[in-house]
The first five atom37 places (N, CA, C, CB, O) and aatype in JSON, in Angstrom:
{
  "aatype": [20, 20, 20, 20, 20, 20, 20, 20, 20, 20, 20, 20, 20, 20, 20, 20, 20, 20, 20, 20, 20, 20, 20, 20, 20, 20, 20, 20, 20, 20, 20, 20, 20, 20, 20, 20, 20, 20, 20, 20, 20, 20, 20, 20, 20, 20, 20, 20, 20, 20, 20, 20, 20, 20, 20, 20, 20, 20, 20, 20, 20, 20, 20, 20, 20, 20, 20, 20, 20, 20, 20, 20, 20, 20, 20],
  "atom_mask": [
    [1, 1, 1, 1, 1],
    [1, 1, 1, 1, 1],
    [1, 1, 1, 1, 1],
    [1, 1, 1, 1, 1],
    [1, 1, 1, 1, 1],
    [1, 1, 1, 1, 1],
    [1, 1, 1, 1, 1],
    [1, 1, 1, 1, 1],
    [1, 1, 1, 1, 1],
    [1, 1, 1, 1, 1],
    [1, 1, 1, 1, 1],
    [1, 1, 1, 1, 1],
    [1, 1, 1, 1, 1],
    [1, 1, 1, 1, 1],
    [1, 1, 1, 1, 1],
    [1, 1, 1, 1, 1],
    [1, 1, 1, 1, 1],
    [1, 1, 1, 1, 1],
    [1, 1, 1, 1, 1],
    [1, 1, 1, 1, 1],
    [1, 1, 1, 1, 1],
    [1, 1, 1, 1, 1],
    [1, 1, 1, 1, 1],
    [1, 1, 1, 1, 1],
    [1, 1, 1, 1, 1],
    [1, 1, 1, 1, 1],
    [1, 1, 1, 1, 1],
    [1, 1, 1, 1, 1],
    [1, 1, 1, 1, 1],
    [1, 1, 1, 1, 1],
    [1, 1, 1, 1, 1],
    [1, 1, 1, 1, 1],
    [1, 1, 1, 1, 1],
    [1, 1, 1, 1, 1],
    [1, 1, 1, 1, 1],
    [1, 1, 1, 1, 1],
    [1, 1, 1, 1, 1],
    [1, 1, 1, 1, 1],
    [1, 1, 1, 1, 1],
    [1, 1, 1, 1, 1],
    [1, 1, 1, 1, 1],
    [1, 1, 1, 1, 1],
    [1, 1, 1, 1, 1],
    [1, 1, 1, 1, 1],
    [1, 1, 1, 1, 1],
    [1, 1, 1, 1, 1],
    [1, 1, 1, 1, 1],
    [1, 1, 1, 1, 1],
    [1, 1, 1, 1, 1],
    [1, 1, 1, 1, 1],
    [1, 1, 1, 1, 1],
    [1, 1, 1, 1, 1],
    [1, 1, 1, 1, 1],
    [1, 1, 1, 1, 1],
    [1, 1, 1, 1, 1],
    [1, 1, 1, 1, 1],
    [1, 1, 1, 1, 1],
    [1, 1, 1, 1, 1],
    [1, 1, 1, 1, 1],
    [1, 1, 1, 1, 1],
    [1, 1, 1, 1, 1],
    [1, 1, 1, 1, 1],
    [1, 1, 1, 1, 1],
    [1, 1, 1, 1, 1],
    [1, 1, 1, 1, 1],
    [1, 1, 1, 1, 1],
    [1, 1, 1, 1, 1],
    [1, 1, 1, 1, 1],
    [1, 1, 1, 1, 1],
    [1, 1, 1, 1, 1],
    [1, 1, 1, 1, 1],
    [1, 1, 1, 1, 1],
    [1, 1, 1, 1, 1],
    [1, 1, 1, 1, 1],
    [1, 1, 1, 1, 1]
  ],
  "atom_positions": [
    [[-14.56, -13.15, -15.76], [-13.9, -14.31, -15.2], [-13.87, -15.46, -16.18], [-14.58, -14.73, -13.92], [-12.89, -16.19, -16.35]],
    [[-14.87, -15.55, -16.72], [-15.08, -16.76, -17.65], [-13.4, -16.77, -18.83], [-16.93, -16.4, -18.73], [-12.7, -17.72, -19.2]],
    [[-13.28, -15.21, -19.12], [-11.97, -15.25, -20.03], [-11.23, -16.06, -19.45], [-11.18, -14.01, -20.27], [-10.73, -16.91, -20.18]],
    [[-10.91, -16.11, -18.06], [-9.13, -16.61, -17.31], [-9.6, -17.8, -17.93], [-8.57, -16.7, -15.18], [-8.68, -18.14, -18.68]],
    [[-10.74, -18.8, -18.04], [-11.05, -19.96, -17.91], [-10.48, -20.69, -19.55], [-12.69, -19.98, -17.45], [-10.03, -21.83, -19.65]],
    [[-10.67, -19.68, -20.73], [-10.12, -20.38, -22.13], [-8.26, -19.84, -22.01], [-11.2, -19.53, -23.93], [-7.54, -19.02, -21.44]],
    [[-8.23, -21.11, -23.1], [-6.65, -22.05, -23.01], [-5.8, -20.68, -23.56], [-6.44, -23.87, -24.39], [-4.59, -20.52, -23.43]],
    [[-6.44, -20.05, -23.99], [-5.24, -19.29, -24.62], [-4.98, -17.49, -23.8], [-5.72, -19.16, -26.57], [-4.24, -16.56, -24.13]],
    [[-5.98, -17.63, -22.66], [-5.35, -16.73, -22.02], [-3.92, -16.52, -21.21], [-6.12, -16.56, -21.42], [-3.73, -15.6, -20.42]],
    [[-3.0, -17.48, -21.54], [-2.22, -17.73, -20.84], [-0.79, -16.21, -21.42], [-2.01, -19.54, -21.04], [-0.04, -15.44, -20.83]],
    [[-1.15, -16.55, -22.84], [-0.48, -15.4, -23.77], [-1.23, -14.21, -23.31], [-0.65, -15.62, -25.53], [-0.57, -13.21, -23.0]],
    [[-2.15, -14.19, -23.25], [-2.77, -12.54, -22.8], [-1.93, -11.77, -21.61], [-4.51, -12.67, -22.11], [-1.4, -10.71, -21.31]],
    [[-2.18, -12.98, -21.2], [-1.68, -12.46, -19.43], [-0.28, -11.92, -19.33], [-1.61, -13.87, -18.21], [0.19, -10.92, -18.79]],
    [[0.4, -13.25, -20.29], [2.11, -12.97, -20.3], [2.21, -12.01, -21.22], [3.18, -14.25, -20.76], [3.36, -12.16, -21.63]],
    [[1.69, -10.99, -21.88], [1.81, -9.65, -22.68], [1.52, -8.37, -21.53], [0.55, -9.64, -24.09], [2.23, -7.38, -21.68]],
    [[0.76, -8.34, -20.67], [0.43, -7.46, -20.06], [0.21, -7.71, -18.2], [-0.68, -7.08, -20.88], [-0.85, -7.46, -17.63]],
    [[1.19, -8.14, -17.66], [1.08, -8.55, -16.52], [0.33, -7.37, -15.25], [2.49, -9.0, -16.32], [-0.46, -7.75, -14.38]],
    [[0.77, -6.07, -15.41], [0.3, -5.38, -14.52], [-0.45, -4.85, -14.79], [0.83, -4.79, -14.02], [-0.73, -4.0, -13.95]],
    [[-1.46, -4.85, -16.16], [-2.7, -4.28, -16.48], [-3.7, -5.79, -16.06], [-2.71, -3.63, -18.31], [-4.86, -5.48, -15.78]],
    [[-3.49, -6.88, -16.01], [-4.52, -7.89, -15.61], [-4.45, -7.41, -14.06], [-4.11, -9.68, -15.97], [-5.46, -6.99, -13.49]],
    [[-3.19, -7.49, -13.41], [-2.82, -7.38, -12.51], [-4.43, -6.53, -11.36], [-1.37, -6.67, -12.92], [-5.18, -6.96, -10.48]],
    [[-4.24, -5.01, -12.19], [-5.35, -4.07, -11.93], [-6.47, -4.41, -12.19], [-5.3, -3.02, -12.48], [-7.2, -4.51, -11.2]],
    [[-7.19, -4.79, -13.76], [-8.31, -5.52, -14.21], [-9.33, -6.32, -13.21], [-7.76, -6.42, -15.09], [-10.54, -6.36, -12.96]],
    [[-7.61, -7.21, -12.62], [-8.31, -8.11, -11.86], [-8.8, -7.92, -9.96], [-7.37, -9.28, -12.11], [-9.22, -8.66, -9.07]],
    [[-8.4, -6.36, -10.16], [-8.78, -6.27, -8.72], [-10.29, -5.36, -8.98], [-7.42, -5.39, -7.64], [-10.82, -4.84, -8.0]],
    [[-10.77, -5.25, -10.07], [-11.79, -4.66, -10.19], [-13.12, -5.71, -10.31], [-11.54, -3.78, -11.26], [-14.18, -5.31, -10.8]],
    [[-12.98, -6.75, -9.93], [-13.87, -7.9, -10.47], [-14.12, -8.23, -8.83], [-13.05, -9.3, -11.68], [-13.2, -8.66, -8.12]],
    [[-15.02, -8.06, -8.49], [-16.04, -8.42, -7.41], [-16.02, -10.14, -7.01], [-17.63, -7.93, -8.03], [-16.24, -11.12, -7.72]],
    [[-15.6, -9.99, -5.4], [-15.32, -11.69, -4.94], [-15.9, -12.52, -5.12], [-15.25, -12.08, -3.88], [-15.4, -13.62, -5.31]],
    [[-17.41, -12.26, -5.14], [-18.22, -13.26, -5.27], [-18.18, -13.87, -7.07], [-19.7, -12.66, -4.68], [-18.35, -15.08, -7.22]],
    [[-18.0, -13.16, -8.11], [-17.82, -13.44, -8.98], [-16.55, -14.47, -9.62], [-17.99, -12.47, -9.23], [-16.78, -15.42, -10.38]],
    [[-14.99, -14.01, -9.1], [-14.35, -14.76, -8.64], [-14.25, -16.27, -8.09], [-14.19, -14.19, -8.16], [-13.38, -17.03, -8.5]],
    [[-14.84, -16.5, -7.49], [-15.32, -17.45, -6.68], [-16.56, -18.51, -7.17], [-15.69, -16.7, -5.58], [-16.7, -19.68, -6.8]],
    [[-17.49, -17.65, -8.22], [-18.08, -18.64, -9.68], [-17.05, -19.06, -10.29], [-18.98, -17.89, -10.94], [-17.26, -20.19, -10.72]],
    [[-15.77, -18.6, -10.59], [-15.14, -18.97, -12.19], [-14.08, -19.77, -11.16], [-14.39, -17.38, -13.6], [-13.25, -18.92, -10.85]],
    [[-13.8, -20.89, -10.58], [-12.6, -20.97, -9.9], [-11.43, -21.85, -10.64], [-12.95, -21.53, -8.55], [-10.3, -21.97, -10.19]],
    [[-11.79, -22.31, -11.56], [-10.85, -22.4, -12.75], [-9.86, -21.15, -12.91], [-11.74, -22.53, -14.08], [-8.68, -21.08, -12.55]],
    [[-10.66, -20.19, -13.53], [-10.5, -19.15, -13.91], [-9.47, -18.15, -12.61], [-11.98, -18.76, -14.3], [-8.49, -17.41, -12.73]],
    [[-10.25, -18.59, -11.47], [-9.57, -17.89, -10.33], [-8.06, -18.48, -10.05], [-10.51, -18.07, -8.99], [-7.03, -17.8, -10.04]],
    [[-8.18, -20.0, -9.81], [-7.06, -20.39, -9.72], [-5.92, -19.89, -11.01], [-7.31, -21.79, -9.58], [-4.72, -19.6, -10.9]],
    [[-6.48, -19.91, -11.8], [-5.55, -19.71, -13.44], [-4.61, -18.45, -12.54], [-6.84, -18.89, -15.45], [-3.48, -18.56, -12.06]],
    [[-5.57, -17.22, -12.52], [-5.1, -15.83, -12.01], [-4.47, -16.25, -11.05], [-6.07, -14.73, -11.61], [-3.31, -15.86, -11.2]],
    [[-4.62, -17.12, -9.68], [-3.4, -16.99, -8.64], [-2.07, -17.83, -8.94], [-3.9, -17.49, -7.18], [-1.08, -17.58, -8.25]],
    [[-2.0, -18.76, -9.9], [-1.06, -19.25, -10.17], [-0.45, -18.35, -11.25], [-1.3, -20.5, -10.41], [0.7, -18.76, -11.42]],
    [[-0.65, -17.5, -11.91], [-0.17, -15.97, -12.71], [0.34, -15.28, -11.99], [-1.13, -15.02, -13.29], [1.23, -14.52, -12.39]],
    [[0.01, -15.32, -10.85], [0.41, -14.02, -9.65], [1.1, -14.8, -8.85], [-0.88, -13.16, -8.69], [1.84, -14.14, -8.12]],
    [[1.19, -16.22, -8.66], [2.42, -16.49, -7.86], [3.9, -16.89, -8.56], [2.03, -17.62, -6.99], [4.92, -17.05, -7.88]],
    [[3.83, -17.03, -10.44], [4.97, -17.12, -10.84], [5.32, -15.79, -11.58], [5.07, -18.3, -11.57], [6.5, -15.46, -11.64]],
    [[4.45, -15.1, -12.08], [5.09, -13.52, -12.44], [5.01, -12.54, -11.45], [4.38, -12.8, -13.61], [5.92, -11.72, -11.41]],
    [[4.05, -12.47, -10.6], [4.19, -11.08, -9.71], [4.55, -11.16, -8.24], [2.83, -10.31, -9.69], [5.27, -10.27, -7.78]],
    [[4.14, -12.09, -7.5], [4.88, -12.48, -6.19], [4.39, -13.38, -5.52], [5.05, -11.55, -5.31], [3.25, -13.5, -5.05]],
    [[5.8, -14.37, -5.45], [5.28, -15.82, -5.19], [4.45, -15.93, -3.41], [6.92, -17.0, -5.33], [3.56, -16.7, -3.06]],
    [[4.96, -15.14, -2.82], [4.41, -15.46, -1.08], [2.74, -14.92, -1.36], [5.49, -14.16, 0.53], [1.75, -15.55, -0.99]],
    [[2.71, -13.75, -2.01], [1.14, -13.54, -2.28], [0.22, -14.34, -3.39], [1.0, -12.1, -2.69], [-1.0, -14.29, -3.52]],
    [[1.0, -14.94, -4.02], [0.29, -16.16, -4.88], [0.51, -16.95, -4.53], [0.4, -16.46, -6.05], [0.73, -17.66, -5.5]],
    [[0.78, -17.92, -3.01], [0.55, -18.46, -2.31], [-0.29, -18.34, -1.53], [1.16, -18.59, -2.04], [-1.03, -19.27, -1.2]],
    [[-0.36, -17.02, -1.01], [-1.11, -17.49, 0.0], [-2.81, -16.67, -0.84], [-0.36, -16.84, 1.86], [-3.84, -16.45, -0.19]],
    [[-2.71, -16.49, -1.75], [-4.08, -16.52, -2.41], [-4.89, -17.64, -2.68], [-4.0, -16.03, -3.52], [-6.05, -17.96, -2.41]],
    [[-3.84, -18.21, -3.38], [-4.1, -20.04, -3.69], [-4.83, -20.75, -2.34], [-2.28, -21.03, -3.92], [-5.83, -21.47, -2.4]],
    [[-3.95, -20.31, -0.91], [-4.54, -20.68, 0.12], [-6.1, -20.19, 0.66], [-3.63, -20.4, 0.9], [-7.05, -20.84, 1.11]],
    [[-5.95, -19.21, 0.48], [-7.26, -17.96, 0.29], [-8.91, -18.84, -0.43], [-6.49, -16.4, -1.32], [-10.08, -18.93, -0.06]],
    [[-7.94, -19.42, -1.78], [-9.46, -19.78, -2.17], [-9.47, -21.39, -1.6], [-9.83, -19.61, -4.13], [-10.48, -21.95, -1.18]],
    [[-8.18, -21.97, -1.7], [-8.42, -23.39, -0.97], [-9.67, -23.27, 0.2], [-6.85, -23.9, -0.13], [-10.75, -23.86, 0.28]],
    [[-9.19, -22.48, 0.86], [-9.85, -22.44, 2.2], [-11.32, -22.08, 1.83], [-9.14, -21.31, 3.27], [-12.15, -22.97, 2.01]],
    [[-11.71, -20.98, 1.37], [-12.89, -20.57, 0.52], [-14.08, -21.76, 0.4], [-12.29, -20.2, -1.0], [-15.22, -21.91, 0.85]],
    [[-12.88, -22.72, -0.74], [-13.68, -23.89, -1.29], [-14.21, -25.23, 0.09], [-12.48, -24.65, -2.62], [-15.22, -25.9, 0.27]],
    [[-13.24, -25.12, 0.62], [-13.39, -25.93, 1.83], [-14.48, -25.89, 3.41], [-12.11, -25.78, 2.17], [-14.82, -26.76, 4.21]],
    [[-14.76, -24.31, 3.27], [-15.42, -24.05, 4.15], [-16.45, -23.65, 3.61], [-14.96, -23.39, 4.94], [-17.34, -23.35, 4.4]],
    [[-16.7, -23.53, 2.4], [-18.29, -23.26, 2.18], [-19.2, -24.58, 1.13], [-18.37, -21.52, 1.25], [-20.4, -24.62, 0.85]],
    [[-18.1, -25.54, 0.75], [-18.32, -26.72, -0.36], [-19.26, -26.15, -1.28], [-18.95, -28.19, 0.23], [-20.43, -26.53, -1.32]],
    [[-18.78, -25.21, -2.08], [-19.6, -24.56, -2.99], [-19.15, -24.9, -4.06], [-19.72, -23.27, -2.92], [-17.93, -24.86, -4.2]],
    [[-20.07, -25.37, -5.24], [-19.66, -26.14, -6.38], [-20.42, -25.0, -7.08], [-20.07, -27.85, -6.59], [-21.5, -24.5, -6.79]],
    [[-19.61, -24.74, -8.0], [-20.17, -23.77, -9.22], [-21.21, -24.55, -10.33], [-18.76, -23.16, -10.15], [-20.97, -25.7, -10.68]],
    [[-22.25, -23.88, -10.8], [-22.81, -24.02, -11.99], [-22.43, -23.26, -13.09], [-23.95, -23.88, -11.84], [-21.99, -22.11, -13.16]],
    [[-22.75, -24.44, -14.31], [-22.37, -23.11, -15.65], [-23.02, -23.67, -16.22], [-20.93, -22.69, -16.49], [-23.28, -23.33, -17.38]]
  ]
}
């Protein structure tokens, strides 16, 4: 997770969209949910290259996440 979080993954992502795509369903929620930089990065990837109603409502997914548990990450 920490990768989504540096500036230049943005080119990574846009080279290989449906291999992050997979990558990123192999990465465990709770981990996710440490990097939320990183998380958000990935749902805003997935709501302008792979599909905007599900990268919406992911975005909503962790909004809500952050809101109902006020969990502030350490690093």
């Amino acid at each position: 997770m920490v990768e989504f979080e540096n500036p230049g993954i943005d080119r990574v992502i846009d080279t290989a969209p449906a291999e992050i795509v997979e990558l990123f369903k192999q990465i465990p929620s709770e981990a996710k949910y440490r990097h939320p930089i990183g998380y958000i990065k990935y749902a805003n990837f997935y709501l302008i290259d792979v599909d905007m109603d599900e990268g919406a409502r992911l975005l909503d997914q962790i909004e809500k996440y952050y809101l109902e548990n006020q969990v502030y990450p350490q690093h």
